[in-house]
C-alpha positions in Angstrom: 122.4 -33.7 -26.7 121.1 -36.4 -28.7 123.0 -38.4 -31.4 120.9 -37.7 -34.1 118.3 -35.4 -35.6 114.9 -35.1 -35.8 111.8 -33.0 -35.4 112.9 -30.7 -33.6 116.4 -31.0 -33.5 119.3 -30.1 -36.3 122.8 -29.9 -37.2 125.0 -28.1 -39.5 128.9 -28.3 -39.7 129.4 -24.7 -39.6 127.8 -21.2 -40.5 128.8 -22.3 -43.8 125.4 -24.1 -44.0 123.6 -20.5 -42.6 121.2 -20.4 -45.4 120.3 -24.1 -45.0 120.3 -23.6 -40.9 117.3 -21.2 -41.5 115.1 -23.1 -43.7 115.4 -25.5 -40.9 114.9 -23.3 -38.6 111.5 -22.0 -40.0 110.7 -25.8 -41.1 110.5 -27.0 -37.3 109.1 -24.0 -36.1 105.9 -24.6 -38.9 105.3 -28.0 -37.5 106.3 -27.8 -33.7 106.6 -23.4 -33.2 110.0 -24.7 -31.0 113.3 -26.3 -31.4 117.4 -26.5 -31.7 119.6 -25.7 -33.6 123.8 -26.7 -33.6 126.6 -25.4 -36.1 129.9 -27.6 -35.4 127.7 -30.8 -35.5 127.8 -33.0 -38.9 124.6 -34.7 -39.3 125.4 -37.8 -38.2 125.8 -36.4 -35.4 129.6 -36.2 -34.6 130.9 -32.8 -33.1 133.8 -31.5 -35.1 133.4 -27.6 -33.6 133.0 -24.2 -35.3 134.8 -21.3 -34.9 133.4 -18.6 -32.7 133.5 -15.0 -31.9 131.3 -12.3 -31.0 131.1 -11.5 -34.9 130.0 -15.1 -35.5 126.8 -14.6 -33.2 126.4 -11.6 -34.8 126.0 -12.5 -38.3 124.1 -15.7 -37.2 121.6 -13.0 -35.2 121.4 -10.3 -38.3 120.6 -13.4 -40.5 118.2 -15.2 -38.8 116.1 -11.1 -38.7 116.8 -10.5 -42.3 115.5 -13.9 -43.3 112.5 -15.0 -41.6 109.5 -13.6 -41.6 107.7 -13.0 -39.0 110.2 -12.0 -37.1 111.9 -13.9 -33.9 114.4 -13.8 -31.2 116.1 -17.0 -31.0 118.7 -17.5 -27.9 122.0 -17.8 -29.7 124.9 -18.9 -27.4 128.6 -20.5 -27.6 128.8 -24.2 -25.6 131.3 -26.6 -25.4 130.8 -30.0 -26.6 133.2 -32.4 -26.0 135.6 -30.5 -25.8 135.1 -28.4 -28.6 133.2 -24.9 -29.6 129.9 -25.2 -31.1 127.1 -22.7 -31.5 123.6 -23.4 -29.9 120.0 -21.4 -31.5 117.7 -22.0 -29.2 113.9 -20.7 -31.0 110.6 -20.7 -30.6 107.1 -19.2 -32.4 103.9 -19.4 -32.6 102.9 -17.4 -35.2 103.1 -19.3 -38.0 103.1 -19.8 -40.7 106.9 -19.0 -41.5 108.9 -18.2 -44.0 112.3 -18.5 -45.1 114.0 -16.3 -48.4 110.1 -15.6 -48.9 109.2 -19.6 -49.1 107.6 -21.7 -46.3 108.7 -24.9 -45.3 107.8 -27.8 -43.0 109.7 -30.3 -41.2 109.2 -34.2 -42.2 111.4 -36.5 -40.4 114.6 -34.7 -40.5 114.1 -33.1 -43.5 113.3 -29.8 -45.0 109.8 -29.7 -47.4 108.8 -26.7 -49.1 105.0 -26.5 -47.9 102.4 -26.8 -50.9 100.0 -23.8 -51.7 96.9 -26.1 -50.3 98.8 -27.0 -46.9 99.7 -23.5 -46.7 96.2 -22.2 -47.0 95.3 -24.7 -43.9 98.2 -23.2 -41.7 96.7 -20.2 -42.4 92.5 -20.8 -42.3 94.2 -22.7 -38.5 95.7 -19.6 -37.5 92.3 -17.3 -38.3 90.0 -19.5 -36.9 89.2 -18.4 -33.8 89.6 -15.0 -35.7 87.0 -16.1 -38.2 84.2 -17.3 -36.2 81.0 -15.6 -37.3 79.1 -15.8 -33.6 82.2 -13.8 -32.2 81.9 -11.1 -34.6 80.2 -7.8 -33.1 77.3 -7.6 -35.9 77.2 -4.3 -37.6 74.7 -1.7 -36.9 72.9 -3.6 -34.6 71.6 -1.7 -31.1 70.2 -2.8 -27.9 66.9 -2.1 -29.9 67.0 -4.6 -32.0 66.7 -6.8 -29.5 63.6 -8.5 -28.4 63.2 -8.1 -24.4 60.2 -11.1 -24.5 63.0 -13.7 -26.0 65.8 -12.4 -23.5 63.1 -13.5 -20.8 61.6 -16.5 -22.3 66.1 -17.6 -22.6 66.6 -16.6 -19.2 63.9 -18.4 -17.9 64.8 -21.7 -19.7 67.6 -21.0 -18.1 67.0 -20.8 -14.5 68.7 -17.2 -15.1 67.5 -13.7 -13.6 66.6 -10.4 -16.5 67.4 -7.2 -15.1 67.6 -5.2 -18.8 68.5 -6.3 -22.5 71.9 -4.5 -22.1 72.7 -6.5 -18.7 71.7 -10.0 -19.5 73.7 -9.8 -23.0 76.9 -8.4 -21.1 76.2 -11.6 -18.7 76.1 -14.2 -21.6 79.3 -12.8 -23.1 77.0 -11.8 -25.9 78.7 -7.8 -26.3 82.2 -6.9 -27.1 82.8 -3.1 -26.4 79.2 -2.7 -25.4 78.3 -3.8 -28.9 76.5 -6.6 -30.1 77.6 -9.9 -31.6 76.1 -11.6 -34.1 74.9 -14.6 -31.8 73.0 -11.5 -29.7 71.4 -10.6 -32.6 70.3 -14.3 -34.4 69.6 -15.3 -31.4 67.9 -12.5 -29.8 66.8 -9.9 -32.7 63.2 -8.9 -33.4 64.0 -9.3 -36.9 67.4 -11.0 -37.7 67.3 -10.8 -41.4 67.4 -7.3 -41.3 70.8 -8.0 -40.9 71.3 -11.6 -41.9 69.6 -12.4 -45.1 70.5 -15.9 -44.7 68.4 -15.8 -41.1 65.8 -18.1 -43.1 64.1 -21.6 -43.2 63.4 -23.0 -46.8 60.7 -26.1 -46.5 59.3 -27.9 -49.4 57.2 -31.2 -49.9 57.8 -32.7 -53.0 55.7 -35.8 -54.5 58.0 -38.2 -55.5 61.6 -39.1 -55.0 62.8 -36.3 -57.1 62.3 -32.3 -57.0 60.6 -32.2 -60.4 56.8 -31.9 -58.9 56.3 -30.0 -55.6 53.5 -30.3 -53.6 53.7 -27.6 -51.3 56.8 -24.7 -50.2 57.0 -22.3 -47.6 60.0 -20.1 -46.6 60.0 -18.9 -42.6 62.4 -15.7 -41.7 63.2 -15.1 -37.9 65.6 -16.1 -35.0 67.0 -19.1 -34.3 64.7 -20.6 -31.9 62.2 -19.6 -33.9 62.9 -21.1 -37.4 63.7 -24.5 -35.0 60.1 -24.3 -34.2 59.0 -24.1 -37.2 61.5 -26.2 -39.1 59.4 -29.1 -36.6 56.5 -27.8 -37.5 56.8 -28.6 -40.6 58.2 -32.2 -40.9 55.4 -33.0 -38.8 52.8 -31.6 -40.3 54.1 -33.3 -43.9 54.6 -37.0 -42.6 52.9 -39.6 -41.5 51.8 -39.6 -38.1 50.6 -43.3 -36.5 49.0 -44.0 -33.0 49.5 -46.4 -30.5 46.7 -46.5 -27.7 47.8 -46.3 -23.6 45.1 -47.3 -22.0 42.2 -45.3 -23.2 44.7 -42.6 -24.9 45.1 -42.2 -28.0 49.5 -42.0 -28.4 50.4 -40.1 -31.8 53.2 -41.8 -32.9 55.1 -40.2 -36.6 56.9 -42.3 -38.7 60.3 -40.3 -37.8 61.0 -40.6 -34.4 60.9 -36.7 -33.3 63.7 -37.0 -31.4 65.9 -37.5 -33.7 64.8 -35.4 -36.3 64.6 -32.1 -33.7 68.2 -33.1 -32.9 69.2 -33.0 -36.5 67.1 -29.9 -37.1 69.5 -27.9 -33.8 72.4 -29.3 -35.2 71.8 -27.5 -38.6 70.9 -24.3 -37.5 73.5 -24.6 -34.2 76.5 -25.9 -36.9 76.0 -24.0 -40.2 78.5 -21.9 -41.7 76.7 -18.3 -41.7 79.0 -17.2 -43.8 77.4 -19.2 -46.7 74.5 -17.2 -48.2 72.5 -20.5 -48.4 69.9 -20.8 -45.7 69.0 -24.5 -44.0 66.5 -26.2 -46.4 63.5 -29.0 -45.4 63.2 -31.1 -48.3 60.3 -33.9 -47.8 60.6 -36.5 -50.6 58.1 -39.7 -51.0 60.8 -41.6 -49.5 62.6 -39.5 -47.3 63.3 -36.0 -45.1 66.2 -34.1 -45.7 67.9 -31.2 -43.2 70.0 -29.4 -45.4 72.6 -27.4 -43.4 75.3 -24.6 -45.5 78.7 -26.0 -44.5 81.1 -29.2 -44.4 81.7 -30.9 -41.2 83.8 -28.4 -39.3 88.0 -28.8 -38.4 88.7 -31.6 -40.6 86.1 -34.3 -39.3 84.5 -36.9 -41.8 81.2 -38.7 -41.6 82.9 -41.9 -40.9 84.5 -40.6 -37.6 81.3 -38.9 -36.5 79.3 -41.8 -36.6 81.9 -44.6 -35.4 84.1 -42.1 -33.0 81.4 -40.4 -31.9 83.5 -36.9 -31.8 82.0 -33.6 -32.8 83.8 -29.8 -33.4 82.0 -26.9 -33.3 82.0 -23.9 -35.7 80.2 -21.7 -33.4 80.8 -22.4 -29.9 79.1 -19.2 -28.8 75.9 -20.3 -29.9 76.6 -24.2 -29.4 76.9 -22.7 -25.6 73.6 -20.7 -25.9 71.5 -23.9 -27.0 73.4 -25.6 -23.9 71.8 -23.3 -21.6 68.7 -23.7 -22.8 69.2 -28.0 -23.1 69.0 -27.5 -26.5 72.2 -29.2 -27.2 74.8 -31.8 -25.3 78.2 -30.0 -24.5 79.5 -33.6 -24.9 78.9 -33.5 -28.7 76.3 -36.2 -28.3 73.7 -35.4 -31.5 75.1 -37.7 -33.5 74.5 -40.7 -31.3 71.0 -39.6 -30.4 70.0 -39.6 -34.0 71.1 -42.9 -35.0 70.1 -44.6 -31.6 66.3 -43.3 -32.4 67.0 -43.7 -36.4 69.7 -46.3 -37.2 68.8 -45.9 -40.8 69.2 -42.5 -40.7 72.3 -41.0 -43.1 74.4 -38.3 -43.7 76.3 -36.8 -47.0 78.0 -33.7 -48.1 77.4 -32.4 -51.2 78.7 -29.2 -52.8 79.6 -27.9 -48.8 76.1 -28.8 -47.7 75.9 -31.5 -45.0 72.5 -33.2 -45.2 71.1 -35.4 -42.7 68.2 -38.2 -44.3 65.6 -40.0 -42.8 64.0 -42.9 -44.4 60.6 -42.9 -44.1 58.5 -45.9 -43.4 55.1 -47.4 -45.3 52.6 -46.7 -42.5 49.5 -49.4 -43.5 45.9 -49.2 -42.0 45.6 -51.5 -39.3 42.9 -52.4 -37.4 40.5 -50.0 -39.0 42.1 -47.5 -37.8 44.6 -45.3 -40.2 47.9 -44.3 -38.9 49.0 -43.0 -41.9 46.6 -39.3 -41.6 48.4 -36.7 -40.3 46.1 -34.7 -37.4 44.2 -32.0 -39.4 44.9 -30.9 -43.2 48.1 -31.5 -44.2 50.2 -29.2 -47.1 49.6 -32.1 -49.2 45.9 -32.8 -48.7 45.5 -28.4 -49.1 47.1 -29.2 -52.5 44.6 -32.0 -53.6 41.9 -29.8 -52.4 43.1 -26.7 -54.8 43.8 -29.4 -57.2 40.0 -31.1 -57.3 38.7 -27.4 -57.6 40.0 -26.6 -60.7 40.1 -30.0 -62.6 36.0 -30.5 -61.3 34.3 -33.5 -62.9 37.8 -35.5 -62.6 38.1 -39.4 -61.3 41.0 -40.6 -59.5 43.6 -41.9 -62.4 43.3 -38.2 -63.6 44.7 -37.6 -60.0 46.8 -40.1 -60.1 48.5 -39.5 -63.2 48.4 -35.5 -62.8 49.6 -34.9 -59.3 51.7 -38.6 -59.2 50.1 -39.1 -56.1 50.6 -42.8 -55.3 46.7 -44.9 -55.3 46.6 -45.2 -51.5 47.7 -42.1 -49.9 45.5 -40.4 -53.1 41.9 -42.1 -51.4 43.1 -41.8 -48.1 43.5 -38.2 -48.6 40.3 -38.2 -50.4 38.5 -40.2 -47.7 40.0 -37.0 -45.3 38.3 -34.4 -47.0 35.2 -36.1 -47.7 34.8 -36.7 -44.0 35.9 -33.1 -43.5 32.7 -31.9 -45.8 35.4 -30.1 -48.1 34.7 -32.6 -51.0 32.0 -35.0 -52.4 31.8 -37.8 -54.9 29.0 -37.3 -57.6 27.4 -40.1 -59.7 27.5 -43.8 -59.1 30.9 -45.3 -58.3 30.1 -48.4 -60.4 28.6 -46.0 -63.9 31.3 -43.9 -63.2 30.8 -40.2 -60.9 33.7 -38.0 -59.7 34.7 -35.6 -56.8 33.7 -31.8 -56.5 34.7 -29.2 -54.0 31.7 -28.8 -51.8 31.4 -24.6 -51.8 30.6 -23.8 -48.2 32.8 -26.9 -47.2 
């Protein structure tokens, strides 16, 4: 026996102390679910002995049930220590949290801390967790019908995986649960998810400045998983700039955010987000910069800081986090993080209101060379918008454009310069007496 207490080890003089012995006792076992427990040991740790008898153990037993709740069955036995009687509580737990006289307490050191309402919530939230995860939950109402068999193939392919039937490929992914399916089976799988997930959805908007207060184009996308991925990409690309590096006699499209990064940021929102927030993820392409807007805070306690420097990653749902592995979709090692910033070191990351956002700058793409790599290939939302734009302003120059639409002077005639050479638009009158652009009708 050691000298001294600690942790996980106490000591009382006698059962005189009984109602201080449990609070310890429920104290150690909310921080370490195990421990010991002596009466007839001062708390220096010098044995002086306590009386025993079968009466003693007893009333130390009927105590410890009356007391503590939830209930456990500590070993209670009678040693000798030096020479002298002593009682020994050996207990143990693990389902915490604990309570003594209807309060819970926490062991610090060697002493006794009655546990806040907020650390007391966390206990709890740790306990549930696994209870708690959305993709383990068996989704309600949801039959092997609403189940697409074309995406079951299209997954088992990816995965080098044979189909047989809907109903045996789920049971094989661990996607049913009392031949019933989960929600995973049904987000990632289902002909129409939102039927039973409003929140299955992809919100995308291009906006023209730095702020919200003028957008330029928004779409909304419902579906699967793998399908709002798709068109989550989609739609980043078709909204920035895309440049071009020639290989050879190949023409090498090159956008101003590497796609890399931006695809792994775009899996990580969808693979991470807390379902059980309402929100859906959000697209937001600003003048500067691309925002993935993903419902939830960094899962079990991380912080930005240790994602980026540590390079460590929890996962909220680690059913579907194991689904995107199958399909190469995601790293089991965690590794999104580090792809992103070793493709985009400027890129960023915030939580805001228990949204984590991931930013992209993005960069001033010049015309070099004659040749622009700042036009996206075909009509972009944008350049759709100017077109709408010109048609119902007609006989307009471009500083009504400019100071209407706050379209900045040189993406404003490169866009121009796009439609005219599309024969959607041409310029009227004499540039130097003064002329202006109209939507050519058959165009």
């Amino acid at each position: 026996m050691e000298g001294k207490e600690t942790e996980i080890l106490e000591f009382k003089k006698s059962t005189s102390e009984l109602k201080e012995a449990i609070i310890s006792i429920v104290s150690i076992l909310n921080k370490h679910e195990k421990g010991e427990l002596y009466f007839g040991v001062r708390n220096d740790g010098k044995i002086i002995g306590q009386s025993t008898g079968e009466k003693t153990i007893r009333d130390i037993s009927k105590s410890i049930s009356d007391h503590i709740e939830p209930k456990i069955f500590p070993k209670i036995n009678e040693v000798i220590l030096e020479d002298k009687k002593c009682i020994h509580v050996e207990f143990f737990g693990n389902n915490k949290p604990y309570y003594a006289y209807g309060r819970a307490y926490v062991r610090v050191g060697d002493e006794d801390k009655q546990i806040s309402a907020k650390e007391l919530e966390k206990i709890i939230l740790d306990k549930n967790k696994e209870k708690l995860r959305w993709d383990k939950e068996v989704c309600r109402g949801a039959k092997l019908e609403d189940v697409s068999p074309e995406r079951m193939k299209w997954f088992l392919k990816e995965s080098n995986k044979e189909y047989s039937s809907v109903e045996n490929s789920l049971d094989k992914l661990g996607l049913l649960k009392n031949e019933k399916l989960l929600n995973t089976a049904v987000i990632l799988f289902g002909k129409k998810p939102q039927k039973f997930f409003p929140n299955a959805k992809l919100r995308c908007a291009v906006f023209a400045t730095t702020g919200t207060s003028l957008i330029v184009d928004r779409q909304e996308f419902e579906g699967n998983l793998f399908y709002l991925i798709e068109k989550a990409e989609e739609y980043i690309l078709k909204n920035i700039h895309i440049g071009m590096r020639l290989e050879g006699l190949r023409r090498i499209d090159v956008p101003e955010i590497d796609k890399d990064a931006f695809r792994e940021a775009i899996i990580n929102a969808f693979c991470h987000r807390d379902f059980y927030e309402p929100d859906s993820v959000n697209i937001a392409i600003f003048k500067d910069r691309v925002e993935i807007r993903s419902p939830g805070d960094l899962y079990g306690g991380l912080t930005i800081e240790q994602i980026k420097k540590e390079k460590v990653s929890k996962r909220r749902n680690e059913v579907i986090a194991n689904m995107f592995h199958e399909v190469h979709f995601v790293e089991k090692w965690g590794r999104g993080i580090d792809l992103i910033l070793s493709k985009e070191p400027d890129a960023d990351f915030k939580e805001v209101a228990n949204i984590f956002i991931t930013m992209f700058k993005r960069k001033q793409i010049e015309e070099r060379g004659g040749v622009s790599e700042g036009v996206s290939e075909g009509v972009s939302e944008g350049v759709k918008k100017l077109l709408e734009f010109i048609k119902k302003n007609p006989g307009k120059r471009i500083p009504f454009f400019e100071r209407e639409i706050n379209i900045p002077a040189k993406t404003l005639e490169r866009w121009l310069k796009q439609l005219k050479e599309e024969g959607k638009i041409k310029f009227e009158g004499s540039p130097k007496k003064g002329g202006y652009w109209e939507v050519v009708e058959d165009g």
